[in-house]
C-alpha beads as a LAMMPS data file, in Angstrom:
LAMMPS data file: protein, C-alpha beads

139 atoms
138 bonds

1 atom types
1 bond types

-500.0 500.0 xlo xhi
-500.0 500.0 ylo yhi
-500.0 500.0 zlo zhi

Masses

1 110.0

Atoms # bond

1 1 1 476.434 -407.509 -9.778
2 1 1 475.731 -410.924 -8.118
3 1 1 473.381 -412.520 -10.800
4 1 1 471.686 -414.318 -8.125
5 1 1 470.144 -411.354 -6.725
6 1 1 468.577 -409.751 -9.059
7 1 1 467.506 -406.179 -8.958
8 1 1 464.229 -405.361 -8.545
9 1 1 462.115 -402.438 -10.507
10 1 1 459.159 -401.804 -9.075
11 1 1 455.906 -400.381 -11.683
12 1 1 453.109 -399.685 -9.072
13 1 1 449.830 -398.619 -10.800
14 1 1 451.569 -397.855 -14.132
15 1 1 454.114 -396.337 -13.130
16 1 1 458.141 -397.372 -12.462
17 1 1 459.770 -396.310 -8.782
18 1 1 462.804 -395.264 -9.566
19 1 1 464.981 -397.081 -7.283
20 1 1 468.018 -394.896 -6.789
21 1 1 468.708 -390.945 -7.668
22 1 1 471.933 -389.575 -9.357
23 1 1 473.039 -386.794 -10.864
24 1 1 475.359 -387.345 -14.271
25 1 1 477.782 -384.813 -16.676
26 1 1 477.476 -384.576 -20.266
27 1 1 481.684 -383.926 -21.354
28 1 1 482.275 -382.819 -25.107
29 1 1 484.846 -385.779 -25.613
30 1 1 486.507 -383.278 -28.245
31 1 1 487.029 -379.760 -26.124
32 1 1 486.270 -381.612 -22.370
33 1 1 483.858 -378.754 -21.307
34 1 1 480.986 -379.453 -19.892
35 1 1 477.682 -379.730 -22.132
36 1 1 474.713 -380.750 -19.476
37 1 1 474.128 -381.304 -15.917
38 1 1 471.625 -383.347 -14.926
39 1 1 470.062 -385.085 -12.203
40 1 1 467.818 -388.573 -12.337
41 1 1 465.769 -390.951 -10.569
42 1 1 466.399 -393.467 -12.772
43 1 1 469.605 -395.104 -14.684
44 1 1 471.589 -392.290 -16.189
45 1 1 471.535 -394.517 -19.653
46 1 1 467.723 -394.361 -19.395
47 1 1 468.163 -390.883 -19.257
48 1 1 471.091 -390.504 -21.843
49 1 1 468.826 -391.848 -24.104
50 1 1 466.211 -389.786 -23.822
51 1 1 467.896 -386.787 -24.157
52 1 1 469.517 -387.556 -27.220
53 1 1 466.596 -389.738 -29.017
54 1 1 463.157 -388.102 -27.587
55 1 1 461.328 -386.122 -29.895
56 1 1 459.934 -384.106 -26.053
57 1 1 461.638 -381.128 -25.969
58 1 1 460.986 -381.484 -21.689
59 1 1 463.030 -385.501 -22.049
60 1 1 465.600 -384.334 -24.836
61 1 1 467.307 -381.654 -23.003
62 1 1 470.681 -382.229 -24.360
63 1 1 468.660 -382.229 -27.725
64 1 1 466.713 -379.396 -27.201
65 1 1 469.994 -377.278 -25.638
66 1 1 473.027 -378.340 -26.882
67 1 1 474.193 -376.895 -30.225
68 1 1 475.205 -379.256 -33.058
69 1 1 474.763 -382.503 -30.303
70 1 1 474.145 -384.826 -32.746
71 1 1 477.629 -383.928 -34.644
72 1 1 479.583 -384.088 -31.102
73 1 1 480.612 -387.181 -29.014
74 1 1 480.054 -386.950 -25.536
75 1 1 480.863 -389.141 -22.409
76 1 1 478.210 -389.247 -19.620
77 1 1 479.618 -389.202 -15.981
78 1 1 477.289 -390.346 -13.574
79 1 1 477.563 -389.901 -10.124
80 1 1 475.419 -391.849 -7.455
81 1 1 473.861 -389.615 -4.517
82 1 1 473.657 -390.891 -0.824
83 1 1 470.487 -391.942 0.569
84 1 1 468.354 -389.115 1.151
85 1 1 470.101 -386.316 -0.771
86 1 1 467.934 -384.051 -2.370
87 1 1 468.589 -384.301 -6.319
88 1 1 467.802 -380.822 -7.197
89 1 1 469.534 -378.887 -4.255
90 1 1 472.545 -381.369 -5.316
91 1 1 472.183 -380.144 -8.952
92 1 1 472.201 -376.612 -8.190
93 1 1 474.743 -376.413 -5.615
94 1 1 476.928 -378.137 -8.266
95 1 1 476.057 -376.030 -11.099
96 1 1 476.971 -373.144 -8.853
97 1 1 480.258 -375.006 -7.660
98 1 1 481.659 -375.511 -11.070
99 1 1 480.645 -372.110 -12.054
100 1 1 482.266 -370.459 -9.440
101 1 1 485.372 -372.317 -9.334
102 1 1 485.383 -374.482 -12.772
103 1 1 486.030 -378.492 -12.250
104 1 1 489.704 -378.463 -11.481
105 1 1 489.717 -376.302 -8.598
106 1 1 490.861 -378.207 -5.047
107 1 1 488.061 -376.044 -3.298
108 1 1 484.882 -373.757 -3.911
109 1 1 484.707 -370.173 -4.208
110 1 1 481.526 -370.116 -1.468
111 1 1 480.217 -372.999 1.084
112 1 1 477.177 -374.401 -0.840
113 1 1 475.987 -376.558 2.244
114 1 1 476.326 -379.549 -0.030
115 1 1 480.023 -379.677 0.191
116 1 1 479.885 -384.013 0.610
117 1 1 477.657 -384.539 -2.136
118 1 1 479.499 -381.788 -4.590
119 1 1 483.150 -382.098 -3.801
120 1 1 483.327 -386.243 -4.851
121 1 1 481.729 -385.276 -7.798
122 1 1 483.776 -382.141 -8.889
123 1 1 487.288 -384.529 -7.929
124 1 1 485.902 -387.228 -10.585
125 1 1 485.135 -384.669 -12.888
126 1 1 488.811 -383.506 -12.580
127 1 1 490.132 -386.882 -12.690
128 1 1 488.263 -387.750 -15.844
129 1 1 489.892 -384.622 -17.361
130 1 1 486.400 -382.734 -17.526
131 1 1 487.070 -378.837 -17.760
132 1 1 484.644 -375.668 -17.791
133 1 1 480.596 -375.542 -18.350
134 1 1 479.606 -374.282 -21.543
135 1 1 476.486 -371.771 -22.032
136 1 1 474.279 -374.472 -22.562
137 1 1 475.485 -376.699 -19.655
138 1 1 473.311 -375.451 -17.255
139 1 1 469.437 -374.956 -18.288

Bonds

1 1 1 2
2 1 2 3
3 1 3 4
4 1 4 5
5 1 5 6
6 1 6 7
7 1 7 8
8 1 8 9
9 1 9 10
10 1 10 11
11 1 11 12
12 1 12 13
13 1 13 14
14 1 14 15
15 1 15 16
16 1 16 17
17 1 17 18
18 1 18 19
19 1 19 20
20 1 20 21
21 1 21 22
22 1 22 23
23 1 23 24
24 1 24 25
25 1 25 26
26 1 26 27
27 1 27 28
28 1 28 29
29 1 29 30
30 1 30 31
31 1 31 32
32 1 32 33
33 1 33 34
34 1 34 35
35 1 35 36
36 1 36 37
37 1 37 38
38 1 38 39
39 1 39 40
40 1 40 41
41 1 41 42
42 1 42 43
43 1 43 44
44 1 44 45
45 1 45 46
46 1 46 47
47 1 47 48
48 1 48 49
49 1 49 50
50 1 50 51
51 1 51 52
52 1 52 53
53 1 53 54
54 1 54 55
55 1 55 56
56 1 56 57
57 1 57 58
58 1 58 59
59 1 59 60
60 1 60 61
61 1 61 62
62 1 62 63
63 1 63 64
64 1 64 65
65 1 65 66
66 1 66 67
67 1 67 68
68 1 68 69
69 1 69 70
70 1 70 71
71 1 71 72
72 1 72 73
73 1 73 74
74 1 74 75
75 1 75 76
76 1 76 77
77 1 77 78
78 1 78 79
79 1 79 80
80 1 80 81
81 1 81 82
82 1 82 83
83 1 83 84
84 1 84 85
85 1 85 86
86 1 86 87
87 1 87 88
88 1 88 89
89 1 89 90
90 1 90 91
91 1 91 92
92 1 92 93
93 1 93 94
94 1 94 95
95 1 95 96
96 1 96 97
97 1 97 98
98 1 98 99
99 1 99 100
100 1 100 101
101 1 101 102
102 1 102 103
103 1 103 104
104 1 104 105
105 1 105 106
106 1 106 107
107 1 107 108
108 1 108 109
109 1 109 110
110 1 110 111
111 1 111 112
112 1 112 113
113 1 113 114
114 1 114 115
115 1 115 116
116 1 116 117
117 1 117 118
118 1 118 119
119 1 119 120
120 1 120 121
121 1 121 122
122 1 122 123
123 1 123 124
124 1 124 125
125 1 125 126
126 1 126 127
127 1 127 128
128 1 128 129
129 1 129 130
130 1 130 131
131 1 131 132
132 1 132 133
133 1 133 134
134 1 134 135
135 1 135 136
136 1 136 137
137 1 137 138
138 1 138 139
């Protein structure tokens, strides 16, 4: 990041813009399954955060979902959409995707229309060494 330019969060009548959308993989660092999908408008270490430290049960997902998370160490991937892409058709057809086919398969069991968005993501989960979703992985 150019420190020169900085970045520029907009809060327009109490409220912050979030300025880019992304959806981001909770991975046991222990067993490598998959613990939570999600998908946010806003920095996926905002959102980290919040759903290991809120006391709201609708913020603190991962709390809220995931058994024994505060006795596991997990590594969030986070995966930048394109312009335009919507979040929670991205989320789903990836939920579906690993289901179907589990993150180290080379192609999907059925043509989720999202195929661009899903298939970069499901490679970097594979590279990382991510493996199946667990039960509570997808809420």
């Amino acid at each position: 990041m150019d420190p020169s330019a900085p970045r520029v969060i907009s809060v327009r009548r109490g409220h912050v813009q979030p300025t880019r959308s992304s959806l981001y993989v909770l991975i046991d660092v222990d067993t490598r399954a998959i613990a939570y999908i999600g998908g946010a408008g806003f920095d996926p270490e905002l959102r980290a955060y919040l759903h290991v430290e809120s006391e709201d049960p609708r913020l603190a997902r991962v709390r809220a979902t995931v058994p024994r998370y505060d006795e596991r160490d997990f590594d969030v991937l986070a995966f930048e959409l394109p312009a335009g892409a919507d979040r929670s058709a991205a989320k789903q057809a990836l939920i579906q995707r690993l289901a179907e086919s589990g993150a180290h398969a080379g192609e999907a069991a059925a043509e989720d229309g999202l195929r661009d968005v899903t298939d970069p993501i499901v490679q970097g989960i594979a590279r990382y060494g991510g493996g199946a979703l667990q039960d509570s992985a997808s809420p």
